[in-house]
C-alpha atoms as a printed R data frame, in Angstrom:
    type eleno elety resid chain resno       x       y       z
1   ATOM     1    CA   UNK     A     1  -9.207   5.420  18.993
2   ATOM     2    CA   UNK     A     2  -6.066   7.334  18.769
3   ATOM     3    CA   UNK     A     3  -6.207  10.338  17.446
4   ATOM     4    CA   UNK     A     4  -2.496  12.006  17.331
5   ATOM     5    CA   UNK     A     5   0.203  11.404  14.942
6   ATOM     6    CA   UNK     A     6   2.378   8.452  16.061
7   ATOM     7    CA   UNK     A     7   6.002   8.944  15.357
8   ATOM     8    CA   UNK     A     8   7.287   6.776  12.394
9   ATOM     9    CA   UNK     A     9  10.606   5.234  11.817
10  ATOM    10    CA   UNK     A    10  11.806   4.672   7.866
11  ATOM    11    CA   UNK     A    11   8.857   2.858   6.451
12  ATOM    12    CA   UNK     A    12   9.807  -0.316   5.041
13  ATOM    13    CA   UNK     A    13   7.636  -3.460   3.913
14  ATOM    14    CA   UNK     A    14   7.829  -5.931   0.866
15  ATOM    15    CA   UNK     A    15   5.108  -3.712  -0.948
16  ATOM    16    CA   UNK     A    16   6.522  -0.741   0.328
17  ATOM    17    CA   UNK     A    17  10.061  -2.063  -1.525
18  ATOM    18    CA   UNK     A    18   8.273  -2.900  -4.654
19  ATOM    19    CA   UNK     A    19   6.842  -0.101  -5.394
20  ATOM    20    CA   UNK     A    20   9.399   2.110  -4.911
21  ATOM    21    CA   UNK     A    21  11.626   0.092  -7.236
22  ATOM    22    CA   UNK     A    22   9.433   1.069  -9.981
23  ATOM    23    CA   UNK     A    23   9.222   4.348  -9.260
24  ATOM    24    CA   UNK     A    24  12.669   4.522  -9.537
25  ATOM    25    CA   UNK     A    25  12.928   3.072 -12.816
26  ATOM    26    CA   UNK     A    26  10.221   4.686 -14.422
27  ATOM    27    CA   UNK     A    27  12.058   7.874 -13.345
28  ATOM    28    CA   UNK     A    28  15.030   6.556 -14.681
29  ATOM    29    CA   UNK     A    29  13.219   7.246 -18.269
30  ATOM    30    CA   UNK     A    30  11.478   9.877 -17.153
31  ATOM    31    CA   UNK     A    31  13.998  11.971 -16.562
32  ATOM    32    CA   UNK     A    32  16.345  11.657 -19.414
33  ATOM    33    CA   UNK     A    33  13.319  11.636 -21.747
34  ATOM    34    CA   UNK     A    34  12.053  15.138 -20.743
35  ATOM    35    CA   UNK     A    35  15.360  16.599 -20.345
36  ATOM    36    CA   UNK     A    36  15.830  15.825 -24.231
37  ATOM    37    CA   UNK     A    37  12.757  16.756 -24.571
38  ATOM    38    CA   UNK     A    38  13.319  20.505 -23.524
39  ATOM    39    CA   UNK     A    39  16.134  20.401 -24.805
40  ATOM    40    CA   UNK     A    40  15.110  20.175 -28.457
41  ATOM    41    CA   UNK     A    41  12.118  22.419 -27.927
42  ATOM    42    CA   UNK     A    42  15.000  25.266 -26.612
43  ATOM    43    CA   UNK     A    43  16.731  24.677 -29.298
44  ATOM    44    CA   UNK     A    44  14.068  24.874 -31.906
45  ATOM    45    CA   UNK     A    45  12.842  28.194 -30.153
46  ATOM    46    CA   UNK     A    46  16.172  29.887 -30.288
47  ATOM    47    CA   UNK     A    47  17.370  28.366 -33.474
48  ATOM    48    CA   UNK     A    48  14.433  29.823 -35.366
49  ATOM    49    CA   UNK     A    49  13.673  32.819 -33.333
50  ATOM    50    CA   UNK     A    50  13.888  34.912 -36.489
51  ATOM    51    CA   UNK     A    51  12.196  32.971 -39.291
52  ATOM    52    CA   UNK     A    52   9.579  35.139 -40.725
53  ATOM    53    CA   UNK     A    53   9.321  32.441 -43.825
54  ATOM    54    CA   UNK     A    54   8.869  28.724 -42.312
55  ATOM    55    CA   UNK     A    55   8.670  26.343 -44.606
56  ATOM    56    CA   UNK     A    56   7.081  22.662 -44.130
57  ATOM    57    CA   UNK     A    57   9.331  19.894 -42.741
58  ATOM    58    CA   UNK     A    58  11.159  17.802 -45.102
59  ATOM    59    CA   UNK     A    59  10.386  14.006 -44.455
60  ATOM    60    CA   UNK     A    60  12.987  12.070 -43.105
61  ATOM    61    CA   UNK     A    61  12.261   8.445 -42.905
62  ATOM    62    CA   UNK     A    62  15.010   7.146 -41.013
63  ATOM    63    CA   UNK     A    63  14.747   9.848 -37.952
64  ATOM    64    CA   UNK     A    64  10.781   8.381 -38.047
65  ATOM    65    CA   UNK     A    65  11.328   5.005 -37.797
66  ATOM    66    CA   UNK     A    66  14.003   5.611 -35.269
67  ATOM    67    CA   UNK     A    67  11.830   7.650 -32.721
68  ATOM    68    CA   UNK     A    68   9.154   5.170 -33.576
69  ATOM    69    CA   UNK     A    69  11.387   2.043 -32.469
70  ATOM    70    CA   UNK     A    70  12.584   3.721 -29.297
71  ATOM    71    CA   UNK     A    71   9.099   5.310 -28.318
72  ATOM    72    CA   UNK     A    72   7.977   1.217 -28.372
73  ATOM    73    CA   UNK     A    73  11.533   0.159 -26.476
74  ATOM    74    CA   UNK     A    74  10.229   2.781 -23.773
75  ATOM    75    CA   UNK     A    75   6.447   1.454 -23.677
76  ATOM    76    CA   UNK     A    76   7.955  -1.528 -23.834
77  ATOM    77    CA   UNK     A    77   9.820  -1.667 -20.807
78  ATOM    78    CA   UNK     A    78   7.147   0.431 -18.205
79  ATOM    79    CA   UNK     A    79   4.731  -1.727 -19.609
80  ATOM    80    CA   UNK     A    80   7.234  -5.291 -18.128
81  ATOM    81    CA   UNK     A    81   8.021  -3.461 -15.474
82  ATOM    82    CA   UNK     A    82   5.002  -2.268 -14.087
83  ATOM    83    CA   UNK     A    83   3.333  -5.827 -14.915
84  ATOM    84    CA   UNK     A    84   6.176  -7.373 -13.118
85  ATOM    85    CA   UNK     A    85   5.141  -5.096  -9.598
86  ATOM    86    CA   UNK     A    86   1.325  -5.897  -9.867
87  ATOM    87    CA   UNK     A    87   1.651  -9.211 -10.491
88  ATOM    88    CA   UNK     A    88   3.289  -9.889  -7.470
89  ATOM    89    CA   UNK     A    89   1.118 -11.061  -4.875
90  ATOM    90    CA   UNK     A    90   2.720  -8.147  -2.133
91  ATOM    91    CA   UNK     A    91   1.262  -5.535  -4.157
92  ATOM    92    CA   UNK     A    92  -2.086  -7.052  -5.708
93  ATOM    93    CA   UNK     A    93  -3.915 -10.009  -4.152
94  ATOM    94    CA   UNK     A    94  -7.326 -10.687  -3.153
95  ATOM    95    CA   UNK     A    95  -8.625 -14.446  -1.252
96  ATOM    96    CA   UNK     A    96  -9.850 -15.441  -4.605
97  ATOM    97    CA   UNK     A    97  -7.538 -14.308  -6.844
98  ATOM    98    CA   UNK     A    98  -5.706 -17.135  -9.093
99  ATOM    99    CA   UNK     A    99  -2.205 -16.708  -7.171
100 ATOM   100    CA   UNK     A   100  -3.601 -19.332  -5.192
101 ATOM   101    CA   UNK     A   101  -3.710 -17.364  -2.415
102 ATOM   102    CA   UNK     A   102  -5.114 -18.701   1.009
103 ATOM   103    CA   UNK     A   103  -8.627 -18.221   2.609
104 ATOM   104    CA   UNK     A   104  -9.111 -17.202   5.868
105 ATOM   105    CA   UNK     A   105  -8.095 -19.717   8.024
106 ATOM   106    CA   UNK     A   106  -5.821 -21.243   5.667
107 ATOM   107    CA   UNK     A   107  -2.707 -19.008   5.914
108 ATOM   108    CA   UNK     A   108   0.538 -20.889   6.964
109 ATOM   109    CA   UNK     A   109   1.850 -21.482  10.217
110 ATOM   110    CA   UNK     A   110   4.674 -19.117  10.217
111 ATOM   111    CA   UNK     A   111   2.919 -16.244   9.109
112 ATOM   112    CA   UNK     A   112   0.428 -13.535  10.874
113 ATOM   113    CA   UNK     A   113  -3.118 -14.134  10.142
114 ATOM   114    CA   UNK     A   114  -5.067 -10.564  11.070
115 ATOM   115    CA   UNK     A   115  -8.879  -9.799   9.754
116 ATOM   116    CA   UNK     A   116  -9.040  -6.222   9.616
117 ATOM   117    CA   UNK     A   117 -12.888  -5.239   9.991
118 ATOM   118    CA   UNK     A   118 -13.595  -1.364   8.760
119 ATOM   119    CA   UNK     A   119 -17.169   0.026  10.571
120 ATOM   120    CA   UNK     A   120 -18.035   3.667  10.957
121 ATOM   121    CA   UNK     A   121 -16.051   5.063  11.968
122 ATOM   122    CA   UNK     A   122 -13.351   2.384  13.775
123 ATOM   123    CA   UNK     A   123 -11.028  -0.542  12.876
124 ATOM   124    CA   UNK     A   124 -11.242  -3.999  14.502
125 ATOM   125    CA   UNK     A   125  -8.112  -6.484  13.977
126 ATOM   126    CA   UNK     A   126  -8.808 -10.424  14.859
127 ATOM   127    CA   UNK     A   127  -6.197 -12.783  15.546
128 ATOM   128    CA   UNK     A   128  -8.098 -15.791  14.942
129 ATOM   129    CA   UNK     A   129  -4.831 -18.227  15.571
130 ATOM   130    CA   UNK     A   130  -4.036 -16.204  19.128
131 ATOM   131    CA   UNK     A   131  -7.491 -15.550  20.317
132 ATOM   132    CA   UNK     A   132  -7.133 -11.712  20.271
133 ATOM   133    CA   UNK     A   133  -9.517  -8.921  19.226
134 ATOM   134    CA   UNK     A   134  -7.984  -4.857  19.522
135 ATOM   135    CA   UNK     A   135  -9.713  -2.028  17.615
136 ATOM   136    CA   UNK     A   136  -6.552  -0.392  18.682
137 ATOM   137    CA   UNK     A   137  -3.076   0.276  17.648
138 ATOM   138    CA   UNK     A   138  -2.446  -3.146  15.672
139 ATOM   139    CA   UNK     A   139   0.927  -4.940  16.494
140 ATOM   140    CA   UNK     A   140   2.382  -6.981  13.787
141 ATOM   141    CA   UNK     A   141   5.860  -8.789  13.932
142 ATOM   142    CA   UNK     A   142   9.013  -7.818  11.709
143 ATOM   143    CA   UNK     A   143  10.227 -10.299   9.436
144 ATOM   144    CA   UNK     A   144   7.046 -12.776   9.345
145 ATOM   145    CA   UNK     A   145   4.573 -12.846   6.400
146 ATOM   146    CA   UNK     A   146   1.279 -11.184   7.227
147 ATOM   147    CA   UNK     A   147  -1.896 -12.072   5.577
148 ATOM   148    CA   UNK     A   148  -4.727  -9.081   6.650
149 ATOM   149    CA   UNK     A   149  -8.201 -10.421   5.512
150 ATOM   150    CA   UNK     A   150  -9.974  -7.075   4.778
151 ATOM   151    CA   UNK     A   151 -14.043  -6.610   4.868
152 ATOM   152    CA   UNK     A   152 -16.914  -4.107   5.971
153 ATOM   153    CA   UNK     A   153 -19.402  -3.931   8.140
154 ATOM   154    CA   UNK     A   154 -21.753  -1.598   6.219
155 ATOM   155    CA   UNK     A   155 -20.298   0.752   3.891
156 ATOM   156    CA   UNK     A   156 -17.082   0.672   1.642
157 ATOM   157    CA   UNK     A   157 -13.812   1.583   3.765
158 ATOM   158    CA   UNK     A   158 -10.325   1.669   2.051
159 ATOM   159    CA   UNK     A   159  -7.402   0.272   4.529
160 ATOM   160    CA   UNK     A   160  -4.633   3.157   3.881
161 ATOM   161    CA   UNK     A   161  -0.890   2.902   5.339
162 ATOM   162    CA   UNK     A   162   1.059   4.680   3.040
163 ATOM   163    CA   UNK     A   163   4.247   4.624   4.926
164 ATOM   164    CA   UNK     A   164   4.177   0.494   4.471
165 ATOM   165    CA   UNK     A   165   2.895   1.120   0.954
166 ATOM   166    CA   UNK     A   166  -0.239  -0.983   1.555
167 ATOM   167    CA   UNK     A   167  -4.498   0.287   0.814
168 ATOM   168    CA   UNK     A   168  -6.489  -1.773   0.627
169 ATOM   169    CA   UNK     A   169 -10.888  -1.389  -0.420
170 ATOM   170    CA   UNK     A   170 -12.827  -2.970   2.455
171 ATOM   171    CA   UNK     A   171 -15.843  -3.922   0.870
172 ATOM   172    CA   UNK     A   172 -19.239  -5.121   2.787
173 ATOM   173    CA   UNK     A   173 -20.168  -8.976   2.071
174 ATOM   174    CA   UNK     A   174 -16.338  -9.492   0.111
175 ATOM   175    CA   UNK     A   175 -12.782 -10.181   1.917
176 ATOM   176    CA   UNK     A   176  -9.485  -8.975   0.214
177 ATOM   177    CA   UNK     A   177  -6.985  -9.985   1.137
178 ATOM   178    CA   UNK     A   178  -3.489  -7.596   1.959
179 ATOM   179    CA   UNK     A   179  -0.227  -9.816   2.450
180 ATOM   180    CA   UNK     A   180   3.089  -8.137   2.609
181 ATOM   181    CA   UNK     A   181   5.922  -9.312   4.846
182 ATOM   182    CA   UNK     A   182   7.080  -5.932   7.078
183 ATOM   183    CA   UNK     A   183  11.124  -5.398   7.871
184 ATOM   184    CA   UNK     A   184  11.695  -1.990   9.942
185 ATOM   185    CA   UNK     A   185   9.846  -1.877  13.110
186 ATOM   186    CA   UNK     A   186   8.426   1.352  14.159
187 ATOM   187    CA   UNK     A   187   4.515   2.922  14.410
188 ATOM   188    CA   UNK     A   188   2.684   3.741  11.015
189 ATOM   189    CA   UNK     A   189  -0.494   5.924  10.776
190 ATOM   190    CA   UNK     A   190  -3.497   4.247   9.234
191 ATOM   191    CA   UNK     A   191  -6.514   5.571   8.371
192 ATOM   192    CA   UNK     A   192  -9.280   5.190   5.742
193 ATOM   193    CA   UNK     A   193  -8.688   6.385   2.069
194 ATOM   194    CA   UNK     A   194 -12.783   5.866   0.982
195 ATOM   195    CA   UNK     A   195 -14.932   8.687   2.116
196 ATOM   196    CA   UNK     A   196 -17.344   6.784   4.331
197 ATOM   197    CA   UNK     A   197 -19.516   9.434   6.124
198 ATOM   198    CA   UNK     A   198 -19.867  12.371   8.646
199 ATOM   199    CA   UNK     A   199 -17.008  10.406  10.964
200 ATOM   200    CA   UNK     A   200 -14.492   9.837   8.098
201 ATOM   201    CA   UNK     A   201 -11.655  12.374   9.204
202 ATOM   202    CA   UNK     A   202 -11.557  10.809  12.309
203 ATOM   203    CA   UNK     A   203 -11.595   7.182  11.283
204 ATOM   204    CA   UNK     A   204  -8.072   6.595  12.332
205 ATOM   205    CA   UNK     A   205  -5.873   4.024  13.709
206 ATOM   206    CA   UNK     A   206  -1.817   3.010  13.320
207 ATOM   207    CA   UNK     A   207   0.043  -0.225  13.012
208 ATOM   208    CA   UNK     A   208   2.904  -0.904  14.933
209 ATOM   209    CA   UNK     A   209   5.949  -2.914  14.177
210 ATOM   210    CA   UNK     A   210   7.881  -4.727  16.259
211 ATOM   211    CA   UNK     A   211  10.632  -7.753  16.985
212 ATOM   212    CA   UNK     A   212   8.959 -11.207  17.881
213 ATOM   213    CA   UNK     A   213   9.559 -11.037  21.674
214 ATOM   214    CA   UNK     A   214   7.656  -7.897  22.002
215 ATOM   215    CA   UNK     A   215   5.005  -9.086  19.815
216 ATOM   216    CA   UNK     A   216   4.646 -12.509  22.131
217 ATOM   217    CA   UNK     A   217   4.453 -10.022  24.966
218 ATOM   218    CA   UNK     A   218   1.626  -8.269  23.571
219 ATOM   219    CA   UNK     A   219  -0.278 -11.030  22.885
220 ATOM   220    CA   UNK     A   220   0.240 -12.436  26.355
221 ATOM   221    CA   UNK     A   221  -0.833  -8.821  27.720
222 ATOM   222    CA   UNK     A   222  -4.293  -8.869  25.312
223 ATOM   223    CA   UNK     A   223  -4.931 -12.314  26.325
224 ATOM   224    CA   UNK     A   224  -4.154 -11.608  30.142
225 ATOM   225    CA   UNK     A   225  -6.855  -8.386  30.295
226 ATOM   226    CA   UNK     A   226 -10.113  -8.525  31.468
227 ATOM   227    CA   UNK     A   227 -12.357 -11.208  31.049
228 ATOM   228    CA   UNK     A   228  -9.555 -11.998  27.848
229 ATOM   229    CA   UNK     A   229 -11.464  -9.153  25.801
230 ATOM   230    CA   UNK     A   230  -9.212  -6.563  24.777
231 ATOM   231    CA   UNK     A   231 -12.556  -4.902  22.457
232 ATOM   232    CA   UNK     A   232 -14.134  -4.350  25.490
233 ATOM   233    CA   UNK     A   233 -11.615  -2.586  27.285
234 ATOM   234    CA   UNK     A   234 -11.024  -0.210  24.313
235 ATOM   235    CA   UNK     A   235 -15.106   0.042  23.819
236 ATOM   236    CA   UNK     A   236 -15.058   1.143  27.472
237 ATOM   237    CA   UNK     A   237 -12.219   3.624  27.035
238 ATOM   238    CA   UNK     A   238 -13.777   5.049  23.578
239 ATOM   239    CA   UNK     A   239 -16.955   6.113  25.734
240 ATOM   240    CA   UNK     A   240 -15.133   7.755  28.381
C-alpha cells in the first residue's frame, strides 16, 4: 500500500460540487447575519457605556414579530437547501435506499461499477464488469457515473476522500452504496475515517482520475499481469 502523499490536482466530483454549493449559501447568511449581529452588540456596548440606572426594555411588538418572521425565512431556507443536497442521490445513497438505486450487478452500462472492500488494515476495489481486482491506487474514469458498492470484512471502516467530497461507513454483512460522477482528473488521497485498530494510521490508499483512454489502458495492463491477478502481485509486493 502506498504510503506517501500523492499530488492532487483541484478536486472536483458531483458530490464534491454539491456540497460546496451549500456551503456557500449557508455562508451567504452566515455572514451578513453575524456581522449585524456584532454590530448591534457594539453598539449597545458603547451606546450605554455609562448607564449606571438601566431600566427594563419597553415592548415593542412590531420589532418582535419582525425578527420572528425573518429568524423562520432564515430556518426556512437552510432547512430547503440543505434537504435539497442530501436528497440527492450524489451525496446520500445506500443499495437499498428508496431512490431506486441499483444493486450490485445492476448498475448501467455506461457507468463504473467498483466494490470497494475495507479489511485491516487495506482496501480491495473489484471490477466485476472488467474482471479486475487492485488493492492499489484505484483508477476511475472522468466524466462516467461511478457506482462504489462499499462493505467490510470484519470491523467497521469509513471510505474517506475528502478532496472528491465522498465518505462513506463500510459496514461488515451491509453494502452502501457511493455514486458520484468525477470531472477533474488527477490523484486523491483516501484513507479510512473509522478508527479500526492498531493499523488504522496506516490504512491508506488514493484514487486516481483519469480520461477514458488511459483508463482502457489500465485495465488492459491489470488484465495482461500475471496469471490476470493484479491482488496477487500487490499481496506479493506488500510482503516484500
Amino acid at each position: 500500500m502506498l504510503a506517501t502523499v500523492p499530488a492532487t490536482a483541484l478536486a472536483s466530483s458531483a458530490t464534491d460540487q454539491l456540497i460546496s454549493r451549500l456551503n456557500r449559501q449557508l455562508l451567504y447568511i452566515a455572514v451578513p447575519i453575524a456581522v449585524l449581529v456584532e454590530a448591534i452588540l457594539i453598539y449597545t456596548i458603547w451606546r450605554f457605556r455609562d448607564n449606571d440606572d438601566p431600566k427594563p426594555t419597553r415592548e415593542n411588538r412590531q420589532l418582535e414579530i419582525t425578527w420572528t418572521v425573518a429568524t423562520a425565512l432564515v430556518l426556512l431556507f437552510v432547512g430547503t437547501a440543505s434537504f435539497h443536497v442530501l436528497a440527492d442521490p450524489a451525496v446520500s445513497t445506500i443499495s437499498d435506499s428508496p431512490h431506486g438505486e441499483p444493486e450490485p450487478g445492476e448498475v448501467p452500462e455506461d457507468a463504473v461499477e467498483v466494490n470497494v472492500t475495507a479489511e485491516q488494515w487495506a482496501f480491495t476495489a473489484d471490477y466485476p464488469n472488467e474482471g479486475v481486482t487492485t488493492n492499489e491506487t484505484m483508477v476511475l474514469p472522468a466524466n462516467r457515473t461511478v457506482y462504489m458498492y462499499v462493505t467490510s470484512e470484519d470491523v467497521i471502516h469509513s471510505v474517506h476522500v475528502p478532496d472528491l467530497g465522498l465518505k462513506q461507513d463500510a459496514v461488515p454483512g451491509e453494502t452502501n452504496l457511493v455514486r458520484t460522477e468525477l470531472s477533474e482528473t488527477g490523484e486523491y488521497r483516501l484513507y479510512c475515517a473509522e478508527l479500526c485498530g492498531a493499523g488504522h494510521p496506516e490504512m491508506l490508499s488514493s484514487i486516481r482520475v483519469v480520461d477514458e483512454s488511459e483508463y482502457d489502458a489500465w485495465l488492459d495492463d491489470q488484465r495482461s499481469g500475471s496469471d490476470g491477478s493484479t491482488s496477487n502481485e500487490s499481496t506479493a509486493s506488500n510482503e516484500s
